[in-house]
N, CA, C, O and CB atoms as a CASP TS submission, in Angstrom:
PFRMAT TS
TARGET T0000
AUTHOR 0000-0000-0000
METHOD Language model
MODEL 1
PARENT N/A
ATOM      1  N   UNK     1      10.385  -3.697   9.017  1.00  0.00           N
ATOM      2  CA  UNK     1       9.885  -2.722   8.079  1.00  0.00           C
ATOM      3  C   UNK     1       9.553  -3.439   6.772  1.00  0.00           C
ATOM      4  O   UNK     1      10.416  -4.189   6.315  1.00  0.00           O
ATOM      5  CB  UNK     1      10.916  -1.581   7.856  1.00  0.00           C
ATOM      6  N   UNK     2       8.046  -3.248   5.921  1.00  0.00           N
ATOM      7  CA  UNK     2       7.976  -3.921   4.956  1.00  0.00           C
ATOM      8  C   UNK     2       7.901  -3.077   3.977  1.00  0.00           C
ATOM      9  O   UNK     2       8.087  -1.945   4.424  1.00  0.00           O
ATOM     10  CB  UNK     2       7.120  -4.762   5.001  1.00  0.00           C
ATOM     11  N   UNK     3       7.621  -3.073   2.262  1.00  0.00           N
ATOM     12  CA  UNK     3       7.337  -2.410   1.481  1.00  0.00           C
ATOM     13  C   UNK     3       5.927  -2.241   1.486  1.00  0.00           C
ATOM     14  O   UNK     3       5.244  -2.707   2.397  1.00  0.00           O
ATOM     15  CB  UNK     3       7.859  -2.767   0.517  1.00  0.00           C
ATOM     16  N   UNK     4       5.360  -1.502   0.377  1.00  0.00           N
ATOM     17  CA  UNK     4       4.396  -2.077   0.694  1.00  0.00           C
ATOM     18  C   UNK     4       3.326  -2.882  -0.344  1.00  0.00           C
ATOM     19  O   UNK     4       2.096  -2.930  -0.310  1.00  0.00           O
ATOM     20  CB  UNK     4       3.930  -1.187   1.342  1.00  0.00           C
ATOM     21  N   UNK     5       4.095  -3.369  -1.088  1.00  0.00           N
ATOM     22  CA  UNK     5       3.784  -4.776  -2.065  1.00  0.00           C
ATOM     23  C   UNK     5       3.766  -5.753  -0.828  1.00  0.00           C
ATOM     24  O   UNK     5       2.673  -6.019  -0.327  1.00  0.00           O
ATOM     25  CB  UNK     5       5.187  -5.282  -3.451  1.00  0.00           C
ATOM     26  N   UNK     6       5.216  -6.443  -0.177  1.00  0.00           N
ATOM     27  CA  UNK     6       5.215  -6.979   0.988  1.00  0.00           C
ATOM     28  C   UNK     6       3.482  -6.920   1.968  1.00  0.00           C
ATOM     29  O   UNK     6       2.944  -7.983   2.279  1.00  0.00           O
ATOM     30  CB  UNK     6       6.496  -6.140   1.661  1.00  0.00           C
ATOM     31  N   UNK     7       2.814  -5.512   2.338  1.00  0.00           N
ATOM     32  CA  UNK     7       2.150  -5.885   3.181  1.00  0.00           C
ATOM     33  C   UNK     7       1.230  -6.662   2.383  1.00  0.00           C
ATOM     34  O   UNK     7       1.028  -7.851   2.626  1.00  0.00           O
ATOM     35  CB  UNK     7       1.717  -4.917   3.991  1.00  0.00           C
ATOM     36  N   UNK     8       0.707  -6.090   1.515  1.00  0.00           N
ATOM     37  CA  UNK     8      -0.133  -6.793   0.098  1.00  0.00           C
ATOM     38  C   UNK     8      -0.229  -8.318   0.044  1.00  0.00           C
ATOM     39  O   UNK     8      -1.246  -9.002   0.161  1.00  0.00           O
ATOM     40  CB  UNK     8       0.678  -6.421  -1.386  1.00  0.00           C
ATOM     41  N   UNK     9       1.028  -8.715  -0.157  1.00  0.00           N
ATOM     42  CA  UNK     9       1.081 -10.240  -0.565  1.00  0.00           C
ATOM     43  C   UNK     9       1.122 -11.076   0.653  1.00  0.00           C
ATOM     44  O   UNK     9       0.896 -12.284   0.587  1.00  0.00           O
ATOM     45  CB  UNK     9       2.370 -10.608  -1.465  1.00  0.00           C
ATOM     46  N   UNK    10       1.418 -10.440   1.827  1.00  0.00           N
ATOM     47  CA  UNK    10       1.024 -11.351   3.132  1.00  0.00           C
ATOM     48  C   UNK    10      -0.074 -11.118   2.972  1.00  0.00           C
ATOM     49  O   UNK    10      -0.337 -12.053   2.216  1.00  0.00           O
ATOM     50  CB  UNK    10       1.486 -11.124   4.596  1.00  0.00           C
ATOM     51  N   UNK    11      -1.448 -10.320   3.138  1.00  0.00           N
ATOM     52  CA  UNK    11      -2.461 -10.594   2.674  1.00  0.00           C
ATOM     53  C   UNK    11      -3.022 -11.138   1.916  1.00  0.00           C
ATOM     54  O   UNK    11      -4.252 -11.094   1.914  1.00  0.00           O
ATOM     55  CB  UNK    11      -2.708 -10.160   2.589  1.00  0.00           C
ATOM     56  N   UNK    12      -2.247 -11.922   0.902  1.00  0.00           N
ATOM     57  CA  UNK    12      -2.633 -12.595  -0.004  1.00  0.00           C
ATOM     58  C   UNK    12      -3.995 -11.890  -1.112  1.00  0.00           C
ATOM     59  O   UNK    12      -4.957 -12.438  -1.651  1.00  0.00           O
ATOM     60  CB  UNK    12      -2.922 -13.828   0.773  1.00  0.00           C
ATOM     61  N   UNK    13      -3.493 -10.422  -1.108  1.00  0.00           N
ATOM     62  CA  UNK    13      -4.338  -9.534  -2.014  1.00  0.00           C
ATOM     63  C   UNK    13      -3.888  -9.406  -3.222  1.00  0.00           C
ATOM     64  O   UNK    13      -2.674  -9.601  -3.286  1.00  0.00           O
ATOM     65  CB  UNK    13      -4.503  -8.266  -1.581  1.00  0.00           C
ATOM     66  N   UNK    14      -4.420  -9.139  -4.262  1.00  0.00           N
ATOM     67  CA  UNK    14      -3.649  -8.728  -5.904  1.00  0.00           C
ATOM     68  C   UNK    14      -3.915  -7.245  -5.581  1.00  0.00           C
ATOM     69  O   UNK    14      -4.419  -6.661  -4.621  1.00  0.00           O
ATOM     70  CB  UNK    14      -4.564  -9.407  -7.743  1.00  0.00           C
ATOM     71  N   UNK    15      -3.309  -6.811  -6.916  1.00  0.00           N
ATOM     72  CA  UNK    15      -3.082  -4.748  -6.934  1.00  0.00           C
ATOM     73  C   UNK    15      -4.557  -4.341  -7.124  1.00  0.00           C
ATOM     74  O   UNK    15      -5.018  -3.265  -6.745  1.00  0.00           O
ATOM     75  CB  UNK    15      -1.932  -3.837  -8.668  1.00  0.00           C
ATOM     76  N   UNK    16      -5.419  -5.553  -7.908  1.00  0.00           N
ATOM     77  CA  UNK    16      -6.830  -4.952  -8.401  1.00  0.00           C
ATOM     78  C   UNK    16      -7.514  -5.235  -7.208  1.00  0.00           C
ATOM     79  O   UNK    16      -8.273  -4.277  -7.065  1.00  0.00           O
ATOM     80  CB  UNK    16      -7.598  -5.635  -9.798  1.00  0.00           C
ATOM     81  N   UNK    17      -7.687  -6.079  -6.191  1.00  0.00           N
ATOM     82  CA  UNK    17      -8.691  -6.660  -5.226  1.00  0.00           C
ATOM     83  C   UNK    17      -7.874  -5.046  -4.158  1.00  0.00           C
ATOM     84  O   UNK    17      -8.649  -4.111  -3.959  1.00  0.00           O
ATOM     85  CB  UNK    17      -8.434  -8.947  -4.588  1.00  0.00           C
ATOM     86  N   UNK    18      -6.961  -4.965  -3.812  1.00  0.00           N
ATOM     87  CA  UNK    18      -6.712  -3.748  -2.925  1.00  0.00           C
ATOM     88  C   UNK    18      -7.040  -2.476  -3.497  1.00  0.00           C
ATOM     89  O   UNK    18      -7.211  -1.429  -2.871  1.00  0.00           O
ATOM     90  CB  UNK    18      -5.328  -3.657  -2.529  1.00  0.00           C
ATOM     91  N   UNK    19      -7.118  -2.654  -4.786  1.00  0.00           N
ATOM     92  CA  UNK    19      -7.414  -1.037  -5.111  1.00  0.00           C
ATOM     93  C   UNK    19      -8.809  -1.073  -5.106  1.00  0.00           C
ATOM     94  O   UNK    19      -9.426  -0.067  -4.758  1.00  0.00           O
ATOM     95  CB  UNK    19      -6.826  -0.365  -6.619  1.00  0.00           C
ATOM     96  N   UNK    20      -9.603  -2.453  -5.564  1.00  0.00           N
ATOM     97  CA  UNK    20     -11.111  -2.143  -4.685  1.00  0.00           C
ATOM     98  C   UNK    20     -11.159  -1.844  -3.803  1.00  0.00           C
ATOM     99  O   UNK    20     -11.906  -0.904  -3.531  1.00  0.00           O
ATOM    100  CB  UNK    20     -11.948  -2.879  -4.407  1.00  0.00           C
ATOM    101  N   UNK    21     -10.421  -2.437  -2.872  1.00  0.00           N
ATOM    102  CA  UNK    21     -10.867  -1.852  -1.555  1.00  0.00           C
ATOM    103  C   UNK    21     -10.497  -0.441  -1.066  1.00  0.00           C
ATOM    104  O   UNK    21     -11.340   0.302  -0.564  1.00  0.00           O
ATOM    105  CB  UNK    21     -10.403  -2.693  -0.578  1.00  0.00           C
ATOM    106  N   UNK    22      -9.722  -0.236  -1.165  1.00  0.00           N
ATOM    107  CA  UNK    22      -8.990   1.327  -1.105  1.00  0.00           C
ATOM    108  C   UNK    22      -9.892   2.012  -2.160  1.00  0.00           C
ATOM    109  O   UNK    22      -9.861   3.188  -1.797  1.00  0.00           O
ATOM    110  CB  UNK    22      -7.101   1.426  -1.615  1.00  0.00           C
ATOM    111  N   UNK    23     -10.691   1.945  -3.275  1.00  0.00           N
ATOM    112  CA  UNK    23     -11.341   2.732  -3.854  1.00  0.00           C
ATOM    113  C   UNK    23     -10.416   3.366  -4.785  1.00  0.00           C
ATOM    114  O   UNK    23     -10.779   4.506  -5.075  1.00  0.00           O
ATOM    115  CB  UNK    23     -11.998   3.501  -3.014  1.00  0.00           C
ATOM    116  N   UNK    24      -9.277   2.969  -5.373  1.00  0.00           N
ATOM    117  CA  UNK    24      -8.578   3.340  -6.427  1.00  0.00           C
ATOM    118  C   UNK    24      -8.304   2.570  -7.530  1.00  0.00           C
ATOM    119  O   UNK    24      -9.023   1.571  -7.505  1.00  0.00           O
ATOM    120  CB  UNK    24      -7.618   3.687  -6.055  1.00  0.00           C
ATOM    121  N   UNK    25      -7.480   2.596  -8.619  1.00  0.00           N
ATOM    122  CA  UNK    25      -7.108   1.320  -9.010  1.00  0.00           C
ATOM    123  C   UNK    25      -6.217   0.876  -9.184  1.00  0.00           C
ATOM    124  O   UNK    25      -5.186   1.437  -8.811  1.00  0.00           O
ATOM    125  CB  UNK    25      -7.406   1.000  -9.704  1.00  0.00           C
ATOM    126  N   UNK    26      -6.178  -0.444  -9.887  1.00  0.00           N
ATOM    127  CA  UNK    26      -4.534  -1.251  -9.711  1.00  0.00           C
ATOM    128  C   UNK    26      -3.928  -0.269 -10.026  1.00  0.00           C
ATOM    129  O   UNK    26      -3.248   0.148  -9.089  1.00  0.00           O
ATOM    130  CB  UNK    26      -3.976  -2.605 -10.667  1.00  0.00           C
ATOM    131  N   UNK    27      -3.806   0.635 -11.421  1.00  0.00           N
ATOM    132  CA  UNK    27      -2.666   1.275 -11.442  1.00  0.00           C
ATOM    133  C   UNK    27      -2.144   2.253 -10.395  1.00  0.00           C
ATOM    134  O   UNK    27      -1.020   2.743 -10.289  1.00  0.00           O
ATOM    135  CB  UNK    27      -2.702   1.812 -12.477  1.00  0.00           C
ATOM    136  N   UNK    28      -3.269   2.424  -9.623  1.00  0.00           N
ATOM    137  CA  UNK    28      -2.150   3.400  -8.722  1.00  0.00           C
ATOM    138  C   UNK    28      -1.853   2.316  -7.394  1.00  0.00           C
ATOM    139  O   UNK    28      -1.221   2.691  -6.406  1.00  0.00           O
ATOM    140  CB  UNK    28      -2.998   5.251  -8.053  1.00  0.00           C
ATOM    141  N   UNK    29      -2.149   1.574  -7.469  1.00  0.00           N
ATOM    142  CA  UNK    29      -1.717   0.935  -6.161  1.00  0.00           C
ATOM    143  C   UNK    29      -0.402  -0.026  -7.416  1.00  0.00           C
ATOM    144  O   UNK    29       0.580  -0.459  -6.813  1.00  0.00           O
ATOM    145  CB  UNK    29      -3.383  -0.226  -4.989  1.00  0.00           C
ATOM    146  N   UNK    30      -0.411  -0.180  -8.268  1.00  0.00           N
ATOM    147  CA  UNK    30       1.012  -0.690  -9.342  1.00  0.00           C
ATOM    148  C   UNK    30       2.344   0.681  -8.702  1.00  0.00           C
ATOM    149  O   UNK    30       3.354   0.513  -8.017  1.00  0.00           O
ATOM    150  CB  UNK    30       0.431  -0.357 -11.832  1.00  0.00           C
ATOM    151  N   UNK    31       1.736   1.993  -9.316  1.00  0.00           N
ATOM    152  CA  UNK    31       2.309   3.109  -8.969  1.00  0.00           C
ATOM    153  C   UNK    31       3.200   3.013  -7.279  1.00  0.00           C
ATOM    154  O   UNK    31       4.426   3.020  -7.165  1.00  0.00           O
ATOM    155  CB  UNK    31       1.034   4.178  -9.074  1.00  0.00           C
ATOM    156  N   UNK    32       2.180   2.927  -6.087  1.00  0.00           N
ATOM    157  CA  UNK    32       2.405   3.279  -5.238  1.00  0.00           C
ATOM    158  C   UNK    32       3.588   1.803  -4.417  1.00  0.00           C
ATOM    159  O   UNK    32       4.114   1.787  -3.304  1.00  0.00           O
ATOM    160  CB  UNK    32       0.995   3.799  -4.762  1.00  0.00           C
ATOM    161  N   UNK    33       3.620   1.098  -5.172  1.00  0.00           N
ATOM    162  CA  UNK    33       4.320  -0.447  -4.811  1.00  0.00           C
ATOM    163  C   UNK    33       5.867   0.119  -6.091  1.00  0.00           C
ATOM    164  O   UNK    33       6.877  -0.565  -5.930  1.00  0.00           O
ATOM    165  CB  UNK    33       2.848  -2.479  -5.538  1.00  0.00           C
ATOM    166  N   UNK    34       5.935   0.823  -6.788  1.00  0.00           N
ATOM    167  CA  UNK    34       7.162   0.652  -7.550  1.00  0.00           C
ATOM    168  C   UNK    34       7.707   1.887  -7.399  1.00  0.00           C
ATOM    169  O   UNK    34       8.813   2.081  -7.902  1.00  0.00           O
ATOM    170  CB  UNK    34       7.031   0.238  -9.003  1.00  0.00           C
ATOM    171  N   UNK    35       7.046   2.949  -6.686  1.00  0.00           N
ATOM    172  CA  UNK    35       7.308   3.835  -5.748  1.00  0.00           C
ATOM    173  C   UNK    35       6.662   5.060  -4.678  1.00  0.00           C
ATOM    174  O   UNK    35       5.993   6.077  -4.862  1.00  0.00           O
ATOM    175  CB  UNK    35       7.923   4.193  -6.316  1.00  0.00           C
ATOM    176  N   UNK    36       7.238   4.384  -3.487  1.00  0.00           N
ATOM    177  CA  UNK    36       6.197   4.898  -2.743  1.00  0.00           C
ATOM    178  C   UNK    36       6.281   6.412  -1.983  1.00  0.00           C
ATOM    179  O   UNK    36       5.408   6.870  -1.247  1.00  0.00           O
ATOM    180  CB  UNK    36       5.987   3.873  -1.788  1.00  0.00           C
ATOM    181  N   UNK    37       7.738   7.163  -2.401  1.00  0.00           N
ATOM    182  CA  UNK    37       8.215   8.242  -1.885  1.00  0.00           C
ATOM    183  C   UNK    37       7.409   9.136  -1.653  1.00  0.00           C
ATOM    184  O   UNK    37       7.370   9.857  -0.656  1.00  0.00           O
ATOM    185  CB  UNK    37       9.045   8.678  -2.471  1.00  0.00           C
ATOM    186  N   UNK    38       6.481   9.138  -2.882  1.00  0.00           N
ATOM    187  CA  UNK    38       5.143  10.358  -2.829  1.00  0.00           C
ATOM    188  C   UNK    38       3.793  10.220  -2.758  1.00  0.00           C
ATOM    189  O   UNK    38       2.939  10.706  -3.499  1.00  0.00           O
ATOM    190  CB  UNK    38       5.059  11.111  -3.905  1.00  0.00           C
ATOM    191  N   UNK    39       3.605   9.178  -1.347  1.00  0.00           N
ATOM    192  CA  UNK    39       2.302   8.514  -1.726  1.00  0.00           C
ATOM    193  C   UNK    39       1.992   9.467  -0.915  1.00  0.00           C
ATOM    194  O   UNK    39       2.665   9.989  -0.026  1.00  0.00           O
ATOM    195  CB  UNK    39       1.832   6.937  -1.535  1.00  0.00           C
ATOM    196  N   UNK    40       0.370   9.778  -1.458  1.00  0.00           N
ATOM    197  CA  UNK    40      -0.931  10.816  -0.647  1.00  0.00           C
ATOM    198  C   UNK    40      -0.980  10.176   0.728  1.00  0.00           C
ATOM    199  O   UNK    40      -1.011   8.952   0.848  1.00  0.00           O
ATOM    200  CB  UNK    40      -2.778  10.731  -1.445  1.00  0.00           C
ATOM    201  N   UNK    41      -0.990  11.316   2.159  1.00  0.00           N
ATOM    202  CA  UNK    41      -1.210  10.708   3.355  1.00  0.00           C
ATOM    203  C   UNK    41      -2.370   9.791   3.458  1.00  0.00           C
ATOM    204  O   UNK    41      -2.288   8.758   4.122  1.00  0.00           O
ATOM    205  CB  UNK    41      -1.310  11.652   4.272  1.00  0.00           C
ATOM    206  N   UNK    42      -3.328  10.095   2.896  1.00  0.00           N
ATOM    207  CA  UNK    42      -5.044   9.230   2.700  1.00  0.00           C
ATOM    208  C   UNK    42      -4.994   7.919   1.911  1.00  0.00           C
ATOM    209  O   UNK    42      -5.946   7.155   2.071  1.00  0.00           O
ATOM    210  CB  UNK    42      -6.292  10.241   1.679  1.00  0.00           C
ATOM    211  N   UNK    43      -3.909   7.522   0.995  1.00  0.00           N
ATOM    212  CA  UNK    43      -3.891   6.330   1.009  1.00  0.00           C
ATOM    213  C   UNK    43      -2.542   5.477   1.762  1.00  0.00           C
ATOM    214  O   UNK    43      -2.141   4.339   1.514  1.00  0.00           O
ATOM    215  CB  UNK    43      -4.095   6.111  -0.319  1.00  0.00           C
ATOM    216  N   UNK    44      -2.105   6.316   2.599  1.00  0.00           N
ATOM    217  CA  UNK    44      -0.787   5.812   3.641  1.00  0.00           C
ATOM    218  C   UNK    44      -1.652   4.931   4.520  1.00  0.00           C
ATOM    219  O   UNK    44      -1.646   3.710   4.679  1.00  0.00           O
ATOM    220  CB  UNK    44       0.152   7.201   4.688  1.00  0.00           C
ATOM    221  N   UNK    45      -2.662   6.234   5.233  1.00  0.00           N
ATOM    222  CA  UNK    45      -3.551   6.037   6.312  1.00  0.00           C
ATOM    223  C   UNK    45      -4.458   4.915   5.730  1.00  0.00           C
ATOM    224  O   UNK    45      -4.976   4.551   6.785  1.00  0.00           O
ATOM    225  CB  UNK    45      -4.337   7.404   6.764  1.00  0.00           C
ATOM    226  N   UNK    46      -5.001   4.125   4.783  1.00  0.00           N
ATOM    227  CA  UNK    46      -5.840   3.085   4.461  1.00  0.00           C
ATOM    228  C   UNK    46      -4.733   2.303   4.986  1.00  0.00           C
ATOM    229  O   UNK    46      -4.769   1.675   6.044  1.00  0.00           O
ATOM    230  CB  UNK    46      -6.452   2.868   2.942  1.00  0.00           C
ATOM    231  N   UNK    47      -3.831   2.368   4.257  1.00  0.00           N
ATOM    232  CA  UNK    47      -2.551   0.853   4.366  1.00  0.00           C
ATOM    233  C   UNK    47      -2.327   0.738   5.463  1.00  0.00           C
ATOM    234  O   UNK    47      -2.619  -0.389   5.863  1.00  0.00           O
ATOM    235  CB  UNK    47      -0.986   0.859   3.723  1.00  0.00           C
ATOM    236  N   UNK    48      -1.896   1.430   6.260  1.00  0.00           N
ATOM    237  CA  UNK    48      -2.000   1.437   8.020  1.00  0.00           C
ATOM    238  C   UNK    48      -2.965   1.066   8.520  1.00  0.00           C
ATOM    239  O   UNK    48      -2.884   0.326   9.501  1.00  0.00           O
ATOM    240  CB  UNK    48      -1.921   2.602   8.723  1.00  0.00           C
ATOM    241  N   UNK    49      -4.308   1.496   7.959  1.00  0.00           N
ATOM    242  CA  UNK    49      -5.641   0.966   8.981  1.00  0.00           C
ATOM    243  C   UNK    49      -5.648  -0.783   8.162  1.00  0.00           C
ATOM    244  O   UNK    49      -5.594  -1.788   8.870  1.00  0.00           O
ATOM    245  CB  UNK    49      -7.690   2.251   8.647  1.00  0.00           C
ATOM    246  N   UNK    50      -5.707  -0.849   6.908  1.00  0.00           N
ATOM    247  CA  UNK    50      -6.015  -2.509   5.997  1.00  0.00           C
ATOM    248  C   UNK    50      -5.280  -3.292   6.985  1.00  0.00           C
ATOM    249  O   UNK    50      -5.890  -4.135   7.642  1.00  0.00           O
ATOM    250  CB  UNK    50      -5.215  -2.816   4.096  1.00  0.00           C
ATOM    251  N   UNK    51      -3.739  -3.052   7.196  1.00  0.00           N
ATOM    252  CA  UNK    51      -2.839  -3.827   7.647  1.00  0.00           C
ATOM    253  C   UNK    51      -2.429  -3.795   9.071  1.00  0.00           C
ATOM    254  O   UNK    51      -1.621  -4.656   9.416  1.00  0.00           O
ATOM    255  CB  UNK    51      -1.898  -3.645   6.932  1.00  0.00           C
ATOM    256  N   UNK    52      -2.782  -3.083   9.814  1.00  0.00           N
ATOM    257  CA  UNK    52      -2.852  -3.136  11.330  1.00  0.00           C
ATOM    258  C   UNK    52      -1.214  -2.664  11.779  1.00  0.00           C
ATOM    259  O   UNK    52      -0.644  -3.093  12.782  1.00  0.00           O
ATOM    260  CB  UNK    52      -3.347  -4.887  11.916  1.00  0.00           C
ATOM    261  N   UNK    53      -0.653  -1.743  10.850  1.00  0.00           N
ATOM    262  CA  UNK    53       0.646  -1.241  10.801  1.00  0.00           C
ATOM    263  C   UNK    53       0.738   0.339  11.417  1.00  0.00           C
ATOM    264  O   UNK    53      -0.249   1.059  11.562  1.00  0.00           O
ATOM    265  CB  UNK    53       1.109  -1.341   9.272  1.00  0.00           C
ATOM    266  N   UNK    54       2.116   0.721  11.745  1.00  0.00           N
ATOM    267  CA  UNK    54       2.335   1.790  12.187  1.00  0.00           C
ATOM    268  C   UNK    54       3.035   2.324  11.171  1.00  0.00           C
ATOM    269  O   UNK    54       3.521   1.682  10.241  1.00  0.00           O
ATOM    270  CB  UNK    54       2.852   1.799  13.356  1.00  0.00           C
ATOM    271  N   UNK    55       3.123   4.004  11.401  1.00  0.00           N
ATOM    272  CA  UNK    55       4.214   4.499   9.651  1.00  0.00           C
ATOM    273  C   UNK    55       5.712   4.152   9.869  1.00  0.00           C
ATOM    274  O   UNK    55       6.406   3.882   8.889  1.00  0.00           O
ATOM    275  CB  UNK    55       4.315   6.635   9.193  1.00  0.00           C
ATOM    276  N   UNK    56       6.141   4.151  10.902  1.00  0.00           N
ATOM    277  CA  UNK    56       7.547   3.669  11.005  1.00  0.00           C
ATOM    278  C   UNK    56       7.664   1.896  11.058  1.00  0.00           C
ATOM    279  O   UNK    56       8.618   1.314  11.575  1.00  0.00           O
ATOM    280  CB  UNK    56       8.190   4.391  12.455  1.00  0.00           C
ATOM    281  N   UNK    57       6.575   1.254  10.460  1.00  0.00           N
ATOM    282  CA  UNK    57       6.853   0.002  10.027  1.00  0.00           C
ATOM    283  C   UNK    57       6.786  -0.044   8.628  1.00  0.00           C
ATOM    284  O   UNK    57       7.246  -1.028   8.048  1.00  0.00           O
ATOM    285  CB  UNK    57       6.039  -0.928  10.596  1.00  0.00           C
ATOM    286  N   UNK    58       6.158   1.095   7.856  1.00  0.00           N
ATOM    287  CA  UNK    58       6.273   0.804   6.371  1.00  0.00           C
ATOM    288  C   UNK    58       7.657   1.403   5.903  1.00  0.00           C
ATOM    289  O   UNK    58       8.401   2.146   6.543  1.00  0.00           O
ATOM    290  CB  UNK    58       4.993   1.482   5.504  1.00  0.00           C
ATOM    291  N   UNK    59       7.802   0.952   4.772  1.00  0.00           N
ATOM    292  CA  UNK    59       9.246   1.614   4.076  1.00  0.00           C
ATOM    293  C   UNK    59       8.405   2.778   2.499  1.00  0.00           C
ATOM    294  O   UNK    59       7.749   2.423   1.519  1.00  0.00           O
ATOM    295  CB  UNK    59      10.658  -0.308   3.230  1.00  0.00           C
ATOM    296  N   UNK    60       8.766   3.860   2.865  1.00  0.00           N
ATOM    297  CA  UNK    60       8.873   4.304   1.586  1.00  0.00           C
ATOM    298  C   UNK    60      10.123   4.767   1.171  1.00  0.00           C
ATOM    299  O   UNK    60      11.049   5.338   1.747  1.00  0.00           O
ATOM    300  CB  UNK    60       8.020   5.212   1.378  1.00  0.00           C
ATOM    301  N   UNK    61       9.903   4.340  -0.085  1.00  0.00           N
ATOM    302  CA  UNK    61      11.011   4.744  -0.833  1.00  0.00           C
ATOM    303  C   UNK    61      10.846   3.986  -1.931  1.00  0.00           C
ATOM    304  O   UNK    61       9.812   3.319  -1.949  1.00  0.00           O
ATOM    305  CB  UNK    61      12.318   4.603  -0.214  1.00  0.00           C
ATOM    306  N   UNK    62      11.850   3.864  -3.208  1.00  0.00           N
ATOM    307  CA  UNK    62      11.937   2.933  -4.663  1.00  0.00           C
ATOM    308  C   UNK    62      12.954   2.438  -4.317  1.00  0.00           C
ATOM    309  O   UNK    62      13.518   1.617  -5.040  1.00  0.00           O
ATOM    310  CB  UNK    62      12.044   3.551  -6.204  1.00  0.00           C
TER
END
């Protein structure tokens, strides 16, 4: 189970290059890495599709 800063930095992505891609910005991908308890299903489902992950491999929580 990773966080999901963790999946991030095995990608060797920063918060601003993923929130391009996800179409948001660093700050909410800052937000969603320092806590992820209440992240929107639509940017769960990007992080799952970016990272080739299932939801019971990510961790949410702070």
């Amino acid at each position: 189970m990773k966080t999901l800063k963790e999946l991030r930095t095995d990608y060797g992505l920063t918060q601003k290059e993923l929130g391009d891609l996800f179409k948001v910005s660093s700050r909410t991908i800052q937000n969603m890495e320092k806590d992820s308890t209440n992240i929107k299903d639509s940017l769960l489902s990007k992080y799952m599709s970016a990272f080739n992950v299932k939801y019971d491999d990510i961790f949410l929580g702070n």
